[in-house]
C-alpha positions in Angstrom: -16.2 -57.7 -25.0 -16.3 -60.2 -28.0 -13.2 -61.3 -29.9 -13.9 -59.4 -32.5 -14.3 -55.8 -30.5 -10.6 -56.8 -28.7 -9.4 -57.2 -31.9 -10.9 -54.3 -33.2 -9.9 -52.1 -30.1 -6.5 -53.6 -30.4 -6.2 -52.3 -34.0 -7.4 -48.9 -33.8 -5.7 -47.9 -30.6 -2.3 -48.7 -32.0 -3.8 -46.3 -35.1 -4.9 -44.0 -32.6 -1.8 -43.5 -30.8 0.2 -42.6 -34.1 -3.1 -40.1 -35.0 -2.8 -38.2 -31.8 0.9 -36.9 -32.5 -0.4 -36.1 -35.7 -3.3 -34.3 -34.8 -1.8 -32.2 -32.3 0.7 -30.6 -35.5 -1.8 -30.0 -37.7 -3.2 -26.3 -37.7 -6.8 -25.5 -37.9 -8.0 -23.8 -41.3 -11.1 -23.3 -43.1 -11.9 -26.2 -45.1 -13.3 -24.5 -48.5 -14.0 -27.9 -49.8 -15.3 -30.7 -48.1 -16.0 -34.7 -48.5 -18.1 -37.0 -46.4 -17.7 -40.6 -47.2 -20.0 -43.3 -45.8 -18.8 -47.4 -46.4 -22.6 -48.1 -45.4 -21.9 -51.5 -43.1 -17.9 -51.3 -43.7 -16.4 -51.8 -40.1 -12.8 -52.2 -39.3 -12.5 -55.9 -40.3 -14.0 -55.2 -43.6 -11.6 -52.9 -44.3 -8.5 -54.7 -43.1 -9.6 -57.8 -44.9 -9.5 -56.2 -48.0 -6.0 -54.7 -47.6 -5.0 -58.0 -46.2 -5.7 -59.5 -49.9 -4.6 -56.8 -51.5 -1.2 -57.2 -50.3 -1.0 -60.9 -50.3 -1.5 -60.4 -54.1 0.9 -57.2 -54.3 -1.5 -54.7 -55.6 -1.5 -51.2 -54.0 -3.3 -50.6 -51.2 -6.2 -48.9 -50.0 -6.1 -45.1 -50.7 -7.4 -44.9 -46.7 -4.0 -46.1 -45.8 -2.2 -42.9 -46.5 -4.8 -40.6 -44.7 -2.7 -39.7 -41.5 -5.5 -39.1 -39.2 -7.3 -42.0 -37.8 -9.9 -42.5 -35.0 -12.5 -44.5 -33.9 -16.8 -43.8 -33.1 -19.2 -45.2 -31.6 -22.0 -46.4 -33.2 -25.5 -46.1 -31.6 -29.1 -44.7 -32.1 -31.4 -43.1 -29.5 -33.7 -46.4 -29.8 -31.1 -48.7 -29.1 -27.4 -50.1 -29.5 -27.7 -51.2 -32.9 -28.4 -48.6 -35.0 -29.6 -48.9 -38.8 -28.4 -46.5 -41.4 -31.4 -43.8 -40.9 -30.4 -43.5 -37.7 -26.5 -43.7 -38.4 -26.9 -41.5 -41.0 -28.9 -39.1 -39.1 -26.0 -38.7 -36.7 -23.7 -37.9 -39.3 -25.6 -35.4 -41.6 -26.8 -33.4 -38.5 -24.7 -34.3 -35.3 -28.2 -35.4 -33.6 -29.3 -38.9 -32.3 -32.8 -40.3 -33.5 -34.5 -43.3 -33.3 -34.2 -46.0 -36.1 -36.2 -45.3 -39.0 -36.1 -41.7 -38.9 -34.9 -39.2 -41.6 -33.0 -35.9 -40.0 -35.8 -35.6 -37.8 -35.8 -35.8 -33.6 -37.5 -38.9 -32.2 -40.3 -36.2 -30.7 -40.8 -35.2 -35.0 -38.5 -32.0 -35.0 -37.1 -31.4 -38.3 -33.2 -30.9 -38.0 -31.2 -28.9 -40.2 -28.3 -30.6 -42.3 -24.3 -30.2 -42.7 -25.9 -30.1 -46.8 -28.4 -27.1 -45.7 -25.8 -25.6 -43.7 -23.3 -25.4 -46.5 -25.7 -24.5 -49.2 -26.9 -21.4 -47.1 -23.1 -20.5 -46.8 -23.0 -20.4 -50.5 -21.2 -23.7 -51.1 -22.5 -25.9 -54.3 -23.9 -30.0 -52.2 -23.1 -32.9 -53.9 -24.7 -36.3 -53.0 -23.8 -39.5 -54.2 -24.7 -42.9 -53.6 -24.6 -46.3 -55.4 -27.7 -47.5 -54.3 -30.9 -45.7 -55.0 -30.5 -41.5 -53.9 -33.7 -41.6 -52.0 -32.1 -44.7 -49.6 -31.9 -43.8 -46.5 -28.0 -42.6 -45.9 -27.9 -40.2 -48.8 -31.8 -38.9 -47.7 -30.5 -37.7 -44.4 -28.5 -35.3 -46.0 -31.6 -33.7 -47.4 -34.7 -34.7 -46.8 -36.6 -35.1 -43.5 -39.5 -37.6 -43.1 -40.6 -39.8 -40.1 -40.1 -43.2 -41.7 -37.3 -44.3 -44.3 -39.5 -46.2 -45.8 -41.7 -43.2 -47.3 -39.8 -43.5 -50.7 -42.0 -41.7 -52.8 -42.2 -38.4 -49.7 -38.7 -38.8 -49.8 -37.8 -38.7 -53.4 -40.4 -35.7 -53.8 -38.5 -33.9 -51.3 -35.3 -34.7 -53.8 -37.2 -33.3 -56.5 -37.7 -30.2 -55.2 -34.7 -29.8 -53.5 -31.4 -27.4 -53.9 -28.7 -29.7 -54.1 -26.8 -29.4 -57.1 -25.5 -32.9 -58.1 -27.1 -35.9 -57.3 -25.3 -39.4 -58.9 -25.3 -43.2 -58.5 -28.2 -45.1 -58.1 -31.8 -43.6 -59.4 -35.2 -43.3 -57.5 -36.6 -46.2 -55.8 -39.8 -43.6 -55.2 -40.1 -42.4 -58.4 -43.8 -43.4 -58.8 -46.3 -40.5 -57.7 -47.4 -40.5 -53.9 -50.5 -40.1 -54.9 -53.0 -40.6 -58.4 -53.2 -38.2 -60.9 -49.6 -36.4 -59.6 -46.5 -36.6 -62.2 -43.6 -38.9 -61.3 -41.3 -37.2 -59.2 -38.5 -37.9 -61.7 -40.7 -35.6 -64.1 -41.7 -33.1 -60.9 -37.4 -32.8 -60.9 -37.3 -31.8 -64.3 -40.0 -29.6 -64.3 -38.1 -27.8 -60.8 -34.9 -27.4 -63.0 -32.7 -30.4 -63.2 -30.8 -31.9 -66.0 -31.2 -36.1 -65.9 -27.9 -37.4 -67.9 -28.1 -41.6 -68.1 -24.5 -41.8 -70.2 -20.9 -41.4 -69.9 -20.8 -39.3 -72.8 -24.2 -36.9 -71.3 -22.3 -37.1 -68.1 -18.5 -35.6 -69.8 -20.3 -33.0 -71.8 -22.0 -31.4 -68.5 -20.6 -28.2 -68.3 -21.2 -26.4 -64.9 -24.1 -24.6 -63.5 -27.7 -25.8 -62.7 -28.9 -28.9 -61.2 -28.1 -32.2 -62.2 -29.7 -36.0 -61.6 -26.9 -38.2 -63.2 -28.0 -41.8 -63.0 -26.4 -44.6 -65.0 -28.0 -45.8 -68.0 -29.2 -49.3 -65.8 -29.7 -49.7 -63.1 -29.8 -53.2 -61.0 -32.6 -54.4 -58.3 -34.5 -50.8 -55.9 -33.0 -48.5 -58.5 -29.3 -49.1 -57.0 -26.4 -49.2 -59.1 -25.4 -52.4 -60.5 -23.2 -54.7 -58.5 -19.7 -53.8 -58.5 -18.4 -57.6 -60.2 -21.2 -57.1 -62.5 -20.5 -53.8 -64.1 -20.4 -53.4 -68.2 -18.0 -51.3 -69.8 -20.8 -48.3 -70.5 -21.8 -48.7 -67.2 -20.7 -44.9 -64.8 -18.9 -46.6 -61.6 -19.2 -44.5 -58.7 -15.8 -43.1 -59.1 -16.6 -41.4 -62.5 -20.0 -40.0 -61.3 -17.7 -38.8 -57.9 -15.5 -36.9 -60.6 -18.0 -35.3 -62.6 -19.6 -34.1 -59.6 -16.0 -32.4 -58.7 -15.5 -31.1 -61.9 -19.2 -29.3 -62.1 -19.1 -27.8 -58.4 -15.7 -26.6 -58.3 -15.8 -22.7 -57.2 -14.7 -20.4 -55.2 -17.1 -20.6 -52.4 -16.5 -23.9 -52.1 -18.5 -27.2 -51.9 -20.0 -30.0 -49.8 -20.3 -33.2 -51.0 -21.1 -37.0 -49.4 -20.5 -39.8 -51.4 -22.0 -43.3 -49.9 -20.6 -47.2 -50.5 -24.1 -48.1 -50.3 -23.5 -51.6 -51.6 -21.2 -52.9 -49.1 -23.5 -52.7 -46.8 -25.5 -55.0 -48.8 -22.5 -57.3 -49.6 -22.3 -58.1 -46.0 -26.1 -58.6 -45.9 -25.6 -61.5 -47.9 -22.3 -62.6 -46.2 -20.9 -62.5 -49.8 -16.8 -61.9 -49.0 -16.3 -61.0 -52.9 -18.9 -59.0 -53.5 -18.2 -57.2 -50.6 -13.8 -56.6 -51.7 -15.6 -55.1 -55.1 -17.9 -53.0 -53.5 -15.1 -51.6 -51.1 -12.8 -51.2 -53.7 -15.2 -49.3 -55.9 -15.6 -47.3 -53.0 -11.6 -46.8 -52.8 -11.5 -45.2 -56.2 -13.9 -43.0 -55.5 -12.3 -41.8 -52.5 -9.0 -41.2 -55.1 -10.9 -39.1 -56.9 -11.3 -36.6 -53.8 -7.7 -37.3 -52.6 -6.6 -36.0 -56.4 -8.7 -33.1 -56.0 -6.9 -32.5 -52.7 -3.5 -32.5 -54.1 -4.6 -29.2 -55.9 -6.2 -27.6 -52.5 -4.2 -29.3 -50.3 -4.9 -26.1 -47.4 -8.4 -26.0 -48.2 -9.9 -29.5 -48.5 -11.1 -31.8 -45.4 -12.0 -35.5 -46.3 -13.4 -37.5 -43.6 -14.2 -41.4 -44.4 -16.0 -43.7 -41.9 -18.9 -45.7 -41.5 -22.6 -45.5 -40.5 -22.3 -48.8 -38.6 -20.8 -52.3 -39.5 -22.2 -55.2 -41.0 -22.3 -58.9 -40.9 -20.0 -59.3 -37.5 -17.0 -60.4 -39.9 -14.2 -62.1 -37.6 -11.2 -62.9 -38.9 -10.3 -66.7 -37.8 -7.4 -67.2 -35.4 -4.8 -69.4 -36.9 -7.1 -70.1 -39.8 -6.0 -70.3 -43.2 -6.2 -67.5 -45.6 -6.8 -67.3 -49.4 -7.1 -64.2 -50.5 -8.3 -64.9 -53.7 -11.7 -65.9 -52.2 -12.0 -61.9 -52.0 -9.9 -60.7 -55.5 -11.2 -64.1 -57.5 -15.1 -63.3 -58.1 -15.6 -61.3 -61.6 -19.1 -61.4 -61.1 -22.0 -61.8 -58.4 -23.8 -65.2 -58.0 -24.9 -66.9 -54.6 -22.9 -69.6 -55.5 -19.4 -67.4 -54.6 -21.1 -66.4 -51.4 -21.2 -69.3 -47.9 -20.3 -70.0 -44.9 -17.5 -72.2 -46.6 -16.1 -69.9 -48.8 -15.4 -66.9 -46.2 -13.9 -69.7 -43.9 -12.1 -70.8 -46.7 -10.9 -66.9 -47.1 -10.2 -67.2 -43.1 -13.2 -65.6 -42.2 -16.5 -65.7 -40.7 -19.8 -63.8 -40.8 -21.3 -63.5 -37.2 -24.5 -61.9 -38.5 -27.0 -60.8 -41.2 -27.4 -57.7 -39.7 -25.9 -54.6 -38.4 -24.1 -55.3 -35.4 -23.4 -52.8 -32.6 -19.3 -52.2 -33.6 -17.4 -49.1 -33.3 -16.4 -48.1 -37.0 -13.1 -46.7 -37.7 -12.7 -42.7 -39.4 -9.6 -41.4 -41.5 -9.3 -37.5 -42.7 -7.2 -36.1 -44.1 -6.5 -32.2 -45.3 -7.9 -28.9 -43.2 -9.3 -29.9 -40.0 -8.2 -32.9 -40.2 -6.6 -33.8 -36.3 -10.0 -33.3 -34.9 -11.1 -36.3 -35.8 -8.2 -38.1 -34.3 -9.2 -40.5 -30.8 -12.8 -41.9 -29.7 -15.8 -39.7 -30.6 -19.6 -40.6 -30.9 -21.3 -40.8 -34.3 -22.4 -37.1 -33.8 -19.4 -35.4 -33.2 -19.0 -36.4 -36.8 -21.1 -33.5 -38.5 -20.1 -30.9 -35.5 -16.9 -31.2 -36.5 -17.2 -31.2 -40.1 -19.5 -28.0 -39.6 -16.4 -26.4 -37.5 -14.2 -26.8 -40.2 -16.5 -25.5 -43.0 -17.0 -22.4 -40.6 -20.7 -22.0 -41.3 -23.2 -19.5 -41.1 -23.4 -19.5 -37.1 -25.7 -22.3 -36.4 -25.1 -25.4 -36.1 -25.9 -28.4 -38.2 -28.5 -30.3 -36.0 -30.4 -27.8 -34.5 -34.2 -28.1 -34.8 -35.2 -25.4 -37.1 -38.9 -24.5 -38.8 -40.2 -26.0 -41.7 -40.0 -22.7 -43.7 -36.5 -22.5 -42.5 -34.8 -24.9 -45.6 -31.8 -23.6 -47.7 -32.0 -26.9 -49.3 -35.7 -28.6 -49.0 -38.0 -25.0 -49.1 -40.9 -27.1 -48.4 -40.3 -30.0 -46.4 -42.0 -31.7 -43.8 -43.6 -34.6 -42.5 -45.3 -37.4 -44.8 -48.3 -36.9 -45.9 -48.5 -40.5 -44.5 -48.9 -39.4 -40.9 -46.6 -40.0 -38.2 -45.2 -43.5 -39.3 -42.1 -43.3 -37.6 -40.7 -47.0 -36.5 -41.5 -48.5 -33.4 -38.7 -48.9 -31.0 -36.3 -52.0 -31.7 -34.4 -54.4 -29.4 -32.5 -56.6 -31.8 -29.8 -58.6 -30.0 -26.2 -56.9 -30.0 -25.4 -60.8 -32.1 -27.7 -62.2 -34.0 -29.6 -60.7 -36.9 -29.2 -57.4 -35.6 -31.4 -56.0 -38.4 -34.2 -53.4 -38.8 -38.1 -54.8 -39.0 -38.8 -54.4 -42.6 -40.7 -51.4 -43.5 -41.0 -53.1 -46.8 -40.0 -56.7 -47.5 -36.5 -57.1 -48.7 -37.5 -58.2 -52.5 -34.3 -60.5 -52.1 -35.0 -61.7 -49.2 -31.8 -61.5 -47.6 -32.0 -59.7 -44.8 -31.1 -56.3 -45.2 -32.2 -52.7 -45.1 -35.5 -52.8 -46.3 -36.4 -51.7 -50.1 -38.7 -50.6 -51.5 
């Protein structure tokens, strides 16, 4: 085992042990309301180098730290150790493995049905959120189903004719027509009933009922939200758009809703240590939005936070010096703040540009929550979550027909053909990253964009 998976082991077992008495108090109750929160790439080190800083400079700590249940999974796809977010994501949104590359689909093409299909055919109003682009591939496993992540156009037509109620964050990096002649699919949304609100002031006046695509007014590089150091004051930060999506599908049946830290995924792409803190702490605030609402519904809301995998093989340095101002200083994003030197500086080190094989830590809290308390895989995730939201009998996961969709009515493969990844062996160190299905247009290394 490397340094950094003692340490990490070391960390979470102490966690685990306090989680377990807790657990086995809590009572089991139908969870009416129900988060999901994916740090895309945000492992255990990423997390505790951010509350490190945070208390070195004696601001209040991560919202995570008052979540009383906290566990550990394993990270892995059915193509290999090192999984990408497809994959990861996959896992999570239907409690199946699949290869890398594939959305909500078995390696052998089965479509798989979703914790979003299962709660929209109990009744419940699906939220998904995401500050990179919506058709990226963790908030498209919750949705669509297609044999190649990179199929951004398939993808984002299978968001435009979708059921889910609120989609926010980042815009469509396939909004261009699969084929000549066809209308964008940000016009074939409108035209299957939703609402497309750009501002703050679109977003407030919302009142609920029918479908909304809330995007923010710009959006930066693949149709993600802007960085987190480089937002303006009209910018919508993910917390606001996680709010408004609250506030609009609020009822008495209840509602599902996964919101992804897409960005910090990308943060430790680059090995940038500052954008990364701002990234996870735009994250955090978004996660305070649900933990408000749960103050409210305190017997009837589960929130579950973990990761799809981690990023970047971030060690902290033994003995080293730390500065934790080399995370909290940046007030904007420029390669210039990002090194080597400057994470070393910080007391840190990047052991990769890629995913790395890590288990990721979980925290719930609210209805349900003990179960997610001790060592689980990456699919025990969504079986769980679909215990709690005491579904309609079947089980998020199982392979179901194409006609069989409460949320995508028509969904199915690309019209591309099979063009599902081939099998990957990336080293468990290293680069650890997917082949590009399209070159990276930064050239950094990470998930591939469009």
């Amino acid at each position: 085992m490397t340094l950094t998976g003692k340490r990490t082991w070391a960390r979470c077992l102490a966690l685990l042990l306090v989680s377990v008495s807790v657990a086995g108090a809590e009572p089991s109750a139908r969870a009416r309301y129900v988060f999901l929160f994916i740090g895309d790439g945000m492992g255990s080190n990423q997390v505790a180098a951010v509350d490190r800083a945070l208390a070195a400079a004696g601001r209040d700590p991560l919202v995570l730290r008052e979540f009383p249940v906290r566990g550990m999974q394993r990270t892995r796809s059915a193509s290999d150790e090192i999984t990408d977010s497809a994959a990861g994501g996959t896992a999570l949104a239907t409690g199946v493995r699949t290869d890398n590359g594939m959305i909500s689909m078995t390696p052998d093409g089965s479509v798989l049905r979703t914790l979003a299909e299962e709660a929209k055919s109990a009744g419940r109003k699906v939220g998904i959120l995401s500050s990179v682009s919506l058709d990226h591939a963790t908030p498209a496993v919750f949705y669509a189903h297609c044999h190649r992540r990179g199929s951004y156009s398939e993808i984002a037509r299978q968001l435009a004719d979708s059921a889910v109620d609120f989609f926010g964050g980042g815009g469509l990096a396939g909004q261009a027509a699969e084929h000549p002649g066809e209308p964008d699919n940000l016009q074939r949304a409108i035209s299957n009933g939703f609402v497309v609100v750009r501002t703050r002031q679109a977003l407030a006046e919302l009142a609920p009922g029918g479908k909304v695509l809330a995007f923010n007014h710009r959006l930066a590089g693949s149709a993600a939200l802007p960085s987190a150091l480089d937002t303006l004051p009209d910018d919508i930060p993910l917390a606001e758009f996680t709010g408004a999506c609250i506030r609009l599908l609020e009822q008495d049946k209840g509602f599902f809703v996964m919101v992804e830290g897409g960005k910090i995924d990308w943060a430790c792409h680059d090995n940038d240590l500052g954008s990364m803190t701002a990234e996870l702490l735009a994250f955090d605030q978004a996660i305070r939005q649900a933990v408000a609402f749960s103050r409210l519904h305190a017997d009837e809301t589960l929130i579950v936070v973990t990761a799809d995998h981690e990023t970047g093989g971030l060690e902290a340095l033994p003995g080293g010096p730390f500065s934790p101002e080399v995370l909290l200083g940046p007030t904007r994003s420029d390669s210039s703040l990002t090194g080597e030197m400057l994470a070393r500086r910080a007391g840190y080190r990047f052991t990769s540009r890629g995913h790395t094989g890590a288990d990721v830590c979980v925290w719930a809290l609210g209805s349900g929550a003990g179960e997610f308390a001790g060592v689980q895989d990456n699919t025990e995730i969504a079986r769980k979550i679909r215990a709690a939201m005491e579904g309609d009998g079947r089980g998020a996961g199982q392979a179901v027909g194409v006609g069989d969709h409460p949320i995508q009515p028509t969904p199915g493969p690309s019209k591309e053909g099979n063009c599902r990844n081939p099998p990957l062996t990336p080293p468990r160190r290293g680069t650890g990253k997917n082949p590009p299905l399209n070159p990276s247009k930064e050239g950094n290394g990470k998930e591939p964009t469009p």
